[in-house]
ZADO-1210 file (C-alpha; in nm, 4 decimals, padded with zeros to 6 digits):
<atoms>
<atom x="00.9786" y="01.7505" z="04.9711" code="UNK" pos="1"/>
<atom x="01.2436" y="01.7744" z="04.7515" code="UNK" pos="2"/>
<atom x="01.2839" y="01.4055" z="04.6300" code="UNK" pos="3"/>
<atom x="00.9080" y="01.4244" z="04.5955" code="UNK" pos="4"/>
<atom x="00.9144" y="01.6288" z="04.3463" code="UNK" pos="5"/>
<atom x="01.2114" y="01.4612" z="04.1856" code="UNK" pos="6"/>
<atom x="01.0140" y="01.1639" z="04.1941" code="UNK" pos="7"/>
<atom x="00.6824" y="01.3011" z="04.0409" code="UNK" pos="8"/>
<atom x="00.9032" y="01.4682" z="03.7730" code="UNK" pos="9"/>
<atom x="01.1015" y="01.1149" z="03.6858" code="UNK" pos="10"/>
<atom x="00.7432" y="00.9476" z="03.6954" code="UNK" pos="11"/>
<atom x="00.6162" y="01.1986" z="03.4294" code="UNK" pos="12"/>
<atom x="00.8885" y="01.1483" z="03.1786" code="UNK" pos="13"/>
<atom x="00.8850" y="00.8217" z="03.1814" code="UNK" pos="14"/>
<atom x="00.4797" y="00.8270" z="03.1415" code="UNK" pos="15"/>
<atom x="00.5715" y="01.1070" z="02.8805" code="UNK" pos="16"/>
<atom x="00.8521" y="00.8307" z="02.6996" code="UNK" pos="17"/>
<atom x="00.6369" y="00.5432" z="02.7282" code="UNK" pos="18"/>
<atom x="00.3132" y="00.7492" z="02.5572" code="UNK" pos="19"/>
<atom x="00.6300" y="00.8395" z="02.2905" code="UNK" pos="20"/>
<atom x="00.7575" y="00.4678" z="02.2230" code="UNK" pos="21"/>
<atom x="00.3516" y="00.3390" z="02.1674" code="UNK" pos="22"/>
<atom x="00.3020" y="00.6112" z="01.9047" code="UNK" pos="23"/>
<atom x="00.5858" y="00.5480" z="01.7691" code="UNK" pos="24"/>
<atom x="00.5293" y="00.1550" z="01.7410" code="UNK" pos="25"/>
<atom x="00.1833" y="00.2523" z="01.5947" code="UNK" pos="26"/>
<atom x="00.2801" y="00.4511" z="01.2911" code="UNK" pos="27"/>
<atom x="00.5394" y="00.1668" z="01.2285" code="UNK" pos="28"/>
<atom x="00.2995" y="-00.1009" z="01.2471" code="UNK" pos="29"/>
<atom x="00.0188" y="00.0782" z="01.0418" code="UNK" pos="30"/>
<atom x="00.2905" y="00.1690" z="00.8029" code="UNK" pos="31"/>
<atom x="00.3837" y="-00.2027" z="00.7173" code="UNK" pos="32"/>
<atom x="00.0356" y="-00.3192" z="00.7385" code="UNK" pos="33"/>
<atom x="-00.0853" y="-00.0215" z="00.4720" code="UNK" pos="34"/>
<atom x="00.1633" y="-00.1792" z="00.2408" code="UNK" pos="35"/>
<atom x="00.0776" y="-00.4670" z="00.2566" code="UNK" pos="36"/>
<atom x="-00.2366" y="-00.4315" z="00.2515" code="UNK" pos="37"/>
<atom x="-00.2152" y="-00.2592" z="-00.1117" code="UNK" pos="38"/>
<atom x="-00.0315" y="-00.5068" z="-00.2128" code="UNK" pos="39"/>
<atom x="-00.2929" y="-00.7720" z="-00.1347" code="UNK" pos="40"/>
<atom x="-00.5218" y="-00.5181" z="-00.3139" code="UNK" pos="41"/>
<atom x="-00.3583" y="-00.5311" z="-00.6059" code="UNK" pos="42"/>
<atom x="-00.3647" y="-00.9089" z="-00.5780" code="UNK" pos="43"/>
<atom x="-00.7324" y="-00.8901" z="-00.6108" code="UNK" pos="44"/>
<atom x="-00.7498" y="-00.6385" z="-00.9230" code="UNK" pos="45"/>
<atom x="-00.4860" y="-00.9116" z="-01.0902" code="UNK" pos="46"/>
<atom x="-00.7638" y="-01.1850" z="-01.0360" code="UNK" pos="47"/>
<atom x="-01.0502" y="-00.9350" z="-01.1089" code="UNK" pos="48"/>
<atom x="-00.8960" y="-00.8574" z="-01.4453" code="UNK" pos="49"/>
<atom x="-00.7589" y="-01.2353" z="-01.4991" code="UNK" pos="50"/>
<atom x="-01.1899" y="-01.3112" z="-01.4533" code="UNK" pos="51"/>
<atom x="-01.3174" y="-01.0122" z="-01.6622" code="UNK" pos="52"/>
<atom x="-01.0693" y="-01.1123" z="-01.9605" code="UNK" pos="53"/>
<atom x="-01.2514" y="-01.4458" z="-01.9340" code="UNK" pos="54"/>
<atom x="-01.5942" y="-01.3240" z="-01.9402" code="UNK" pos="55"/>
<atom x="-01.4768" y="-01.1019" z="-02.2411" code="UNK" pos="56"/>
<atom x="-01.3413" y="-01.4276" z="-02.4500" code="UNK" pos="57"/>
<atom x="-01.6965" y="-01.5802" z="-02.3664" code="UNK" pos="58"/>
<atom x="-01.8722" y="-01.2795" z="-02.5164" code="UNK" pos="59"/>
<atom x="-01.8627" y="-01.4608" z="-02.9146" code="UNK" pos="60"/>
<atom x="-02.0450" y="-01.7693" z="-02.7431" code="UNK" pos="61"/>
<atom x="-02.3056" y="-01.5995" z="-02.5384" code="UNK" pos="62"/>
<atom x="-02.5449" y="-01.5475" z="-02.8219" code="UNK" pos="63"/>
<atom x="-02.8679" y="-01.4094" z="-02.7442" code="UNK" pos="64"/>
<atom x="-02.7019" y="-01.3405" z="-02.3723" code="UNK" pos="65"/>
<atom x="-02.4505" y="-01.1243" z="-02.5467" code="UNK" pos="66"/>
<atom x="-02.5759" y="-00.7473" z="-02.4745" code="UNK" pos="67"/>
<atom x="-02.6394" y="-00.8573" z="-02.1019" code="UNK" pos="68"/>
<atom x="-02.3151" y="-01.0221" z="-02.0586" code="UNK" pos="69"/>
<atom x="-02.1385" y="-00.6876" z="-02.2073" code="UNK" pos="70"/>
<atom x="-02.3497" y="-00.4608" z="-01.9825" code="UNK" pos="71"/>
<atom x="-02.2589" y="-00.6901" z="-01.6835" code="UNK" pos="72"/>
<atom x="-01.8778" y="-00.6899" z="-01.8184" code="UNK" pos="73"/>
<atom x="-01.8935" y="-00.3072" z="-01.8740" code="UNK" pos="74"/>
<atom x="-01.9879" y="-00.2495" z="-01.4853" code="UNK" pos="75"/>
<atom x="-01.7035" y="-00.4918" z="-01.3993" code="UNK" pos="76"/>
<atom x="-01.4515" y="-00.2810" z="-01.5698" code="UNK" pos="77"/>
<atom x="-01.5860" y="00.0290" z="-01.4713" code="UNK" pos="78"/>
<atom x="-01.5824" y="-00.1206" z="-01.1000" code="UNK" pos="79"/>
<atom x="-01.2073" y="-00.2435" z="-01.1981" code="UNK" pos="80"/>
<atom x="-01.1232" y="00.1543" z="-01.3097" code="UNK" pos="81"/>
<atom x="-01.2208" y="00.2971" z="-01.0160" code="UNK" pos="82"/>
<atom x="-01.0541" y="00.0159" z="-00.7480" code="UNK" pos="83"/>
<atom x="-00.6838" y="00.1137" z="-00.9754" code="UNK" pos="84"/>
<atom x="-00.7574" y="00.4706" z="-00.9124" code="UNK" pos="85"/>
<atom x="-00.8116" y="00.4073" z="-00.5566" code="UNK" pos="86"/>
<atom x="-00.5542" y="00.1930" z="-00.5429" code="UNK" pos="87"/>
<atom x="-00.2961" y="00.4620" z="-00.7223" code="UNK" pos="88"/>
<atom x="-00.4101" y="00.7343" z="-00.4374" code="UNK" pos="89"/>
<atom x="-00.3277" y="00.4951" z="-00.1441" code="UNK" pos="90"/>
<atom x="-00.0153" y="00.4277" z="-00.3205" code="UNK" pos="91"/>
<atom x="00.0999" y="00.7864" z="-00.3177" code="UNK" pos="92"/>
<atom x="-00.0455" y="00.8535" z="-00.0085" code="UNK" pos="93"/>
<atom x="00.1436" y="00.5884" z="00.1304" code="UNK" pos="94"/>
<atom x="00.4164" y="00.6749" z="-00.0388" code="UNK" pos="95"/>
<atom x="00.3933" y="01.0108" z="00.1524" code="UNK" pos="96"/>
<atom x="00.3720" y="00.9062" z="00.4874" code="UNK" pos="97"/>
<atom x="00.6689" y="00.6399" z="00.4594" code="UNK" pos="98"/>
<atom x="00.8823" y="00.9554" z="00.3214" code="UNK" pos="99"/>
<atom x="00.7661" y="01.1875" z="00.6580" code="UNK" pos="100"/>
<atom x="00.8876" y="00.8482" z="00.8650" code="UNK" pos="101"/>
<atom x="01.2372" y="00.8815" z="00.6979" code="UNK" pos="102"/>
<atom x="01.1197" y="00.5160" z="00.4720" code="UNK" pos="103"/>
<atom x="01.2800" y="00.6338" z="00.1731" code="UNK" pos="104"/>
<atom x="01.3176" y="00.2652" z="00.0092" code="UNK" pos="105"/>
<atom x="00.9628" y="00.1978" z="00.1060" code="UNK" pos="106"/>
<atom x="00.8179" y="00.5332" z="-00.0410" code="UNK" pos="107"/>
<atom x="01.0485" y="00.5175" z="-00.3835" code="UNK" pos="108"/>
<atom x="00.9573" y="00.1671" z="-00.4507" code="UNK" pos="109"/>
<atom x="00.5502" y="00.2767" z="-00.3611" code="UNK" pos="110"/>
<atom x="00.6213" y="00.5887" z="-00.6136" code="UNK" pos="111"/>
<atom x="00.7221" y="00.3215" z="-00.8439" code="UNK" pos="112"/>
<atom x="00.3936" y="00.1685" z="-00.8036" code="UNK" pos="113"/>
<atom x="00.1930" y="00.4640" z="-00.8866" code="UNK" pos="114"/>
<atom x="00.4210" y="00.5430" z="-01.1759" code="UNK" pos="115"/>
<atom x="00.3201" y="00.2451" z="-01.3392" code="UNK" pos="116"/>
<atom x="-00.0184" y="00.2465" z="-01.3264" code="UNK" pos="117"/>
<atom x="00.0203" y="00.6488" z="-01.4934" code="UNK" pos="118"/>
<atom x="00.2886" y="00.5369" z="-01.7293" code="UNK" pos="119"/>
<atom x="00.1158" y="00.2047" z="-01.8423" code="UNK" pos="120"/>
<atom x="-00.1933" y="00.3808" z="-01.8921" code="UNK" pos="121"/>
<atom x="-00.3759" y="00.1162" z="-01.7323" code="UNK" pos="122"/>
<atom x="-00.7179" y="00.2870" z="-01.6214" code="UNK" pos="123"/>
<atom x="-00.7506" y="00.4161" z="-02.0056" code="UNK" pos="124"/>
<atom x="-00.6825" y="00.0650" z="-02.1298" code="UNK" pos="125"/>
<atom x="-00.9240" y="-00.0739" z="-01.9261" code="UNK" pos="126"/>
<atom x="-01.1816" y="00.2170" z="-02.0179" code="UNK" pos="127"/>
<atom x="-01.0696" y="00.1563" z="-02.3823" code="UNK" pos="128"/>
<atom x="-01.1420" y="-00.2424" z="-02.3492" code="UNK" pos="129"/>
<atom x="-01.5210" y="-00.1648" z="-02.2819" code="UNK" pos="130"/>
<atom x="-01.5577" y="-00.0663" z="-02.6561" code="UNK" pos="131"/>
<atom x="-01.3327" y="-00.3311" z="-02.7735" code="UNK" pos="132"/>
<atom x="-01.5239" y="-00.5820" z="-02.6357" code="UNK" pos="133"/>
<atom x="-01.8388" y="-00.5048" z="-02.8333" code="UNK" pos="134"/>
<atom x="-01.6089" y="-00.5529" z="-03.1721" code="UNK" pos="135"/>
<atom x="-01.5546" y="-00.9408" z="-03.0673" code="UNK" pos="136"/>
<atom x="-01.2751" y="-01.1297" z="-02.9114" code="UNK" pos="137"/>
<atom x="-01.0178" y="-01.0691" z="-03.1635" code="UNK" pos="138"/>
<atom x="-01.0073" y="-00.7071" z="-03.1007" code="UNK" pos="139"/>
<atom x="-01.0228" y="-00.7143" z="-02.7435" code="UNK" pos="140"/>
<atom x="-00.7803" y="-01.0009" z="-02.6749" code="UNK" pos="141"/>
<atom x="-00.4174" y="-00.7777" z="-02.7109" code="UNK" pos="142"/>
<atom x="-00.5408" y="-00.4654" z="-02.4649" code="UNK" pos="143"/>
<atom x="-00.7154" y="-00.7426" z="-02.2089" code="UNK" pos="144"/>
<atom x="-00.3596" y="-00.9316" z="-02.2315" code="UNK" pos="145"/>
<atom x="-00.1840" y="-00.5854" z="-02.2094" code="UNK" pos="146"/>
<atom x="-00.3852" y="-00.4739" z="-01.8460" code="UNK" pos="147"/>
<atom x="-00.3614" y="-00.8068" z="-01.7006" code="UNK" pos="148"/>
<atom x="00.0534" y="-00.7923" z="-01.6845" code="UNK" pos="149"/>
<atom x="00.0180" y="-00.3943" z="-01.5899" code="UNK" pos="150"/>
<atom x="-00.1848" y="-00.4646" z="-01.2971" code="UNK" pos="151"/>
<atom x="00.1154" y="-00.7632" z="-01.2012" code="UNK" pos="152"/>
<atom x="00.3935" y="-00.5125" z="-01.2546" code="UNK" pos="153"/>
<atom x="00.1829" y="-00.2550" z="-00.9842" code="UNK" pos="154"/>
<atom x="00.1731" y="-00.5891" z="-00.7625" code="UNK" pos="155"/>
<atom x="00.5231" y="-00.6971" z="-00.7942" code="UNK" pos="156"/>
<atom x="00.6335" y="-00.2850" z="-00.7185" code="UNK" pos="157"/>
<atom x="00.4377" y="-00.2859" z="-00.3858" code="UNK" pos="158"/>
<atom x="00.5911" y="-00.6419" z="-00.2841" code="UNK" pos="159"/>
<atom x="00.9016" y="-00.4622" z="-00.3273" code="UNK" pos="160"/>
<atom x="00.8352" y="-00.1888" z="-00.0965" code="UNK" pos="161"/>
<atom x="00.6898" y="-00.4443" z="00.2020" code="UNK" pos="162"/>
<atom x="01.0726" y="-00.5717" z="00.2635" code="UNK" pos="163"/>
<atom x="01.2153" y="-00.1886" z="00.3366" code="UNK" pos="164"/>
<atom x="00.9111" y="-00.0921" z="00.5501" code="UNK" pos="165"/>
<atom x="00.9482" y="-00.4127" z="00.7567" code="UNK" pos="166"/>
<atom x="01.3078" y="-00.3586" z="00.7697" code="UNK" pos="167"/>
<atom x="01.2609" y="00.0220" z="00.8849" code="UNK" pos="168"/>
<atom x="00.9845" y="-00.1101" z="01.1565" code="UNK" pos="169"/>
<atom x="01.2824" y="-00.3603" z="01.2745" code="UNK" pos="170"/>
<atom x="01.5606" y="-00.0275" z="01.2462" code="UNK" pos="171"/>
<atom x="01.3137" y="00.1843" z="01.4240" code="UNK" pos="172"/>
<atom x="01.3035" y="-00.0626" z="01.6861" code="UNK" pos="173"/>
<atom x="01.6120" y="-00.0841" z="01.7751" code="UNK" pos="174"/>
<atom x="01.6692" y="00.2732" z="01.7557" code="UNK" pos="175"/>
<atom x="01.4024" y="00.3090" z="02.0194" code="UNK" pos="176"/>
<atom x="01.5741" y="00.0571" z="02.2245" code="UNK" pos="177"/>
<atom x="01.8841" y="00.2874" z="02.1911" code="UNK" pos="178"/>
<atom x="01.6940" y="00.5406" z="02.3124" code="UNK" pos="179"/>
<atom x="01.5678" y="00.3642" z="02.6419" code="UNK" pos="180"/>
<atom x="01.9178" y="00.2241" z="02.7089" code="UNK" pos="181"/>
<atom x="02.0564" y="00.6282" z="02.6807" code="UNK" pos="182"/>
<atom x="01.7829" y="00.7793" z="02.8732" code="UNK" pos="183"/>
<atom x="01.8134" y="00.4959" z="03.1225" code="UNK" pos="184"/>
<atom x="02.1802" y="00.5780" z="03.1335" code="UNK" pos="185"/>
<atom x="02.1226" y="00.9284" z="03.1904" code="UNK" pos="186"/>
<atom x="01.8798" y="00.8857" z="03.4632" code="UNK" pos="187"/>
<atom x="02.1210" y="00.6417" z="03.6335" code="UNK" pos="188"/>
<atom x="02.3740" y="00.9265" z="03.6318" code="UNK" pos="189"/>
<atom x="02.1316" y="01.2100" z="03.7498" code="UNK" pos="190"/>
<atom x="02.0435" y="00.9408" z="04.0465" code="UNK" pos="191"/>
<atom x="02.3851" y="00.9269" z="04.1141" code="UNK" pos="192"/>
<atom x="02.4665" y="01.3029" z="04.0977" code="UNK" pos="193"/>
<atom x="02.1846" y="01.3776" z="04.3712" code="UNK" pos="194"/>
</atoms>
């Protein structure tokens, strides 16, 4: 009765380790994905921008188009605002969770990210290009030129950060292999004690 119970209790940590190592690969997993998943994100406000700067140089050709095309551009950049806010929150939320998984690399160089989109100003450039726009190219080509590089930096900062939070997934790997070798180990030597 007594190596039945033994039994049952080794089958329940190991059910209880197993639930422990899946969890574990989760988080990793979404971790690196999240990142780069922003930075793919970013990608697309680079190209958004890149398009919208377009449309703006088009705006002294459009003639009698021209109020419609500025309406339509003014709803792209308002769209373009509000995808780099969203984008700055997942970047310090992010930034968060790879600090609470001991990703320190990862989370400084997501931070980093965020900083740059504060520091550059870039959703009050973009908000500020709407009304220079309406003046004509000439005054709206330097801030469009200025957002399109800001939005590259934020890019080039989160492909920085996916090469620490694949290298922590690959670290906490083998850490948890550590950990099945030692508990392994240790239940080799209870087995033995008995």
């Amino acid at each position: 009765n007594n190596t039945t119970g033994g039994a049952q209790t080794q089958q329940a940590l190991q059910s209880l380790q197993e639930a422990q190592r899946l969890l574990q690969q989760s988080q990793s997993a979404n971790a690196g994905q999240t990142v780069r998943d922003l930075e793919r994100q970013a990608g697309e406000l680079v190209k958004q921008q890149r398009d919208l700067a377009s449309q703006v140089q088009g705006l002294d050709s459009a003639g009698a188009q021209r109020d419609d095309r500025m309406k339509q551009i003014a709803q792209g950049k308002d769209d373009l605002k509000g995808k780099v806010g969203e984008l700055e929150q997942g970047l310090q939320n992010q930034a968060r969770q790879s600090l609470s998984g001991n990703q320190r690399d990862t989370a400084r160089k997501l931070q980093e990210a965020a900083g740059t989109i504060r520091d550059q100003m870039t959703k009050e450039k973009i908000e500020y290009s709407k009304g220079a726009m309406t003046s004509g190219a000439e005054y709206s080509k330097p801030i469009e030129s200025e957002i399109g590089p800001n939005l590259q930096a934020v890019r080039q900062k989160i492909g920085e950060a996916v090469g620490p939070s694949q290298q922590a997934q690959q670290g906490q790997g083998m850490n948890r292999a550590v950990n099945q070798a030692r508990d392994l180990t240790r239940g080799m030597q209870t087995l033995n004690d008995q």
